[in-house]
C-alpha positions in Angstrom: -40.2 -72.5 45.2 -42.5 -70.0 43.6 -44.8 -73.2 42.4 -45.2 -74.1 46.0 -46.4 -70.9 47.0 -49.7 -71.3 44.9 -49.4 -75.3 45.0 -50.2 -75.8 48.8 -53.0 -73.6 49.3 -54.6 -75.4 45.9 -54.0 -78.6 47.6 -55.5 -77.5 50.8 -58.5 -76.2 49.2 -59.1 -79.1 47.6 -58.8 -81.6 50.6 -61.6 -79.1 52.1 -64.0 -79.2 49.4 -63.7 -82.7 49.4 -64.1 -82.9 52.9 -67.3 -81.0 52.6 -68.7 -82.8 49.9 -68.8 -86.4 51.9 -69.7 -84.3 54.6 -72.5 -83.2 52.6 -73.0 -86.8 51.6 -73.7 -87.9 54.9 -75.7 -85.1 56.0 -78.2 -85.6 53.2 -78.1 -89.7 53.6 -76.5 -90.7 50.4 -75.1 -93.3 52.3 -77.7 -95.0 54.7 -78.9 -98.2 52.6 -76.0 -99.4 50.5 -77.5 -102.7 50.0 -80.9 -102.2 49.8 -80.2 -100.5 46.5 -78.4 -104.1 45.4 -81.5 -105.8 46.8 -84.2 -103.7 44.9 -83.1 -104.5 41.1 -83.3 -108.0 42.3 -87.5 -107.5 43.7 -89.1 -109.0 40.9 -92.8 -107.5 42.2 -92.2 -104.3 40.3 -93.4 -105.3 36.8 -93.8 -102.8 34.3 -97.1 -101.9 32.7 
């Protein structure tokens, strides 16, 4: 019983600092284009000198 006293706050803290990082994510637009990304390495008019 004494584990679950420090267990469930750890576990809470986590699930909020990983609820503020995608937060974070989205905020800062990691997630707007997820295919443009895939379609870029494909452009072949980028040639490099």
């Amino acid at each position: 019983m004494n584990a679950f006293i420090f267990m469930l706050p750890a576990a809470i803290g986590l699930a909020l600092a990983g609820l503020a990082a995608l937060s974070w994510a989205m905020k800062s637009g990691q997630f707007d284009d997820p295919k443009g990304a895939a379609a870029r390495i494909l452009d072949e008019t980028d040639h490099p000198s």
